[in-house]
N, C-alpha and C positions, 0 to 999 in steps of 0.2 A: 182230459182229452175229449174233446166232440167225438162223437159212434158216427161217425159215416161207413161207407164201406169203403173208402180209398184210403181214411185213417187207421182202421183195424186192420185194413192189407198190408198196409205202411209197418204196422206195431209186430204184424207174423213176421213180415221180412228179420227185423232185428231182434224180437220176442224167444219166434218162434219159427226157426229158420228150418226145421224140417217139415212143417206144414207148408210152408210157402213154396221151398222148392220141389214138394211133390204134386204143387197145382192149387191148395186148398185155398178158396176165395170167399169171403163176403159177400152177397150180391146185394142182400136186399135189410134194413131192419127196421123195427119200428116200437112201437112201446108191446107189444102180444107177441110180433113174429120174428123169426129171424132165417134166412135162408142160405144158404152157404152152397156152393156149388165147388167139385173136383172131377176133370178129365181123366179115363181110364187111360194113360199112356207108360208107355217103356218104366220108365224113372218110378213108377207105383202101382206096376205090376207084381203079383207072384207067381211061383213058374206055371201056374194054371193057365195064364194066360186072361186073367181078369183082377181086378182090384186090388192089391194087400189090406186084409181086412183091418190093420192099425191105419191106414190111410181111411180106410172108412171114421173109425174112430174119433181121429184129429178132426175130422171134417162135423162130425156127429157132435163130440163135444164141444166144437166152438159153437157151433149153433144153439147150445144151452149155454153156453159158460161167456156168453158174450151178451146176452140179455140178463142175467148174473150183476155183469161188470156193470152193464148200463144202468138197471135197477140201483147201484148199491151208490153210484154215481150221482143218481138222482136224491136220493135220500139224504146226501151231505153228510153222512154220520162215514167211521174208518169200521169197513164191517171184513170178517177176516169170511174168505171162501176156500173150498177143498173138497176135492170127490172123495169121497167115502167109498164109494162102491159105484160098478158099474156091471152092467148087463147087455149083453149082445144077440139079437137073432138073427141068422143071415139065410134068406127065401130064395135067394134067385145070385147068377154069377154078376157080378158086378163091371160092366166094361160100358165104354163111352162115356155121357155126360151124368153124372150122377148129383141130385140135388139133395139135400139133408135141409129140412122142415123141421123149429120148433116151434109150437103155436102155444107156451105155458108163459107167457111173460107177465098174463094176471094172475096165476097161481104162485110166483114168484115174488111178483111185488107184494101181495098179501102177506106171504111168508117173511120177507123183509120188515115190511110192518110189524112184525108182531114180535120179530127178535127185538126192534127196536123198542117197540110197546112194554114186553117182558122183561129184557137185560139177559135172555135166560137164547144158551143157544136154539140154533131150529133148523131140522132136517127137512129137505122135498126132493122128490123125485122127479125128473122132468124128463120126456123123452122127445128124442128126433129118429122121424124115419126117411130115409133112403130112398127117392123115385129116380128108376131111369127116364132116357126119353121118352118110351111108352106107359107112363107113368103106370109102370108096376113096381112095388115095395122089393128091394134087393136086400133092405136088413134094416133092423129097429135097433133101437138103443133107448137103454134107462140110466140117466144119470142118478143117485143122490147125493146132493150139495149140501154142506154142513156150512151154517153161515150163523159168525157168532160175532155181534158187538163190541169192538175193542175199547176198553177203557183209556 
């Protein structure tokens, strides 16, 4: 698959059809960044009256888990992926336009590299954080990805 962001929207629709219907978008990617955006409305709200923080989530982790895809895409080898663990902070209520930023797409590819280099698996952590429109931090997130070379 080409990483655009209308093909990766395409792939939630039938993928991953609870991220799609709660707003979560691809907007922007490139070989370092990837930026995903999700609208605080009715459909992905909690009864606070702001974000469901799994809706944070889905949006957090595509924006790792889709420089990930691209990475391992790029490399022509069948490399297996899996979060292992993850990590949430949340600073502020999360409502309107909310954007999730990952900017590890070199720490990723390295890591790639090296599983392929070794034969041997390899873990990284990458994180995306959360801007509202006043681009203040709503909540951070630590991915780490277990990525091991399939024979």
């Amino acid at each position: 698959m080409k990483f655009t962001p209308r093909k990766v929207n395409a792939f939630l629709l039938f993928k991953l059809p609870s991220a799609f219907f709660t707003g979560v978008r691809l907007k922007s990617l490139t070989n370092d960044r990837a930026v995903v955006k999700v609208t605080h409305k009715w459909v992905n709200q909690n009864p606070f009256k702001s974000m469901f923080w799994a809706v944070q989530g889905m949006a957090s982790e595509l924006s790792t888990g889709i420089l990930v895809m691209k990475e391992i895409d790029a490399s022509n080898k069948k490399i297996s992926m899996l979060v292992t663990n993850m990590n949430g902070t949340f600073t502020k209520k999360a409502t309107g336009k909310i954007r999730f930023e990952c900017n590890d797409g070199k720490l990723i590819r390295e890591t790639i590299q090296k599983a392929i280099d070794t034969g041997e698996g390899q873990t990284i952590t990458v994180t995306s954080e959360g801007f509202n429109e006043e681009e203040v931090s709503v909540s951070k997130f630590e991915y780490e990805w277990s990525l091991k070379v399939k024979n």
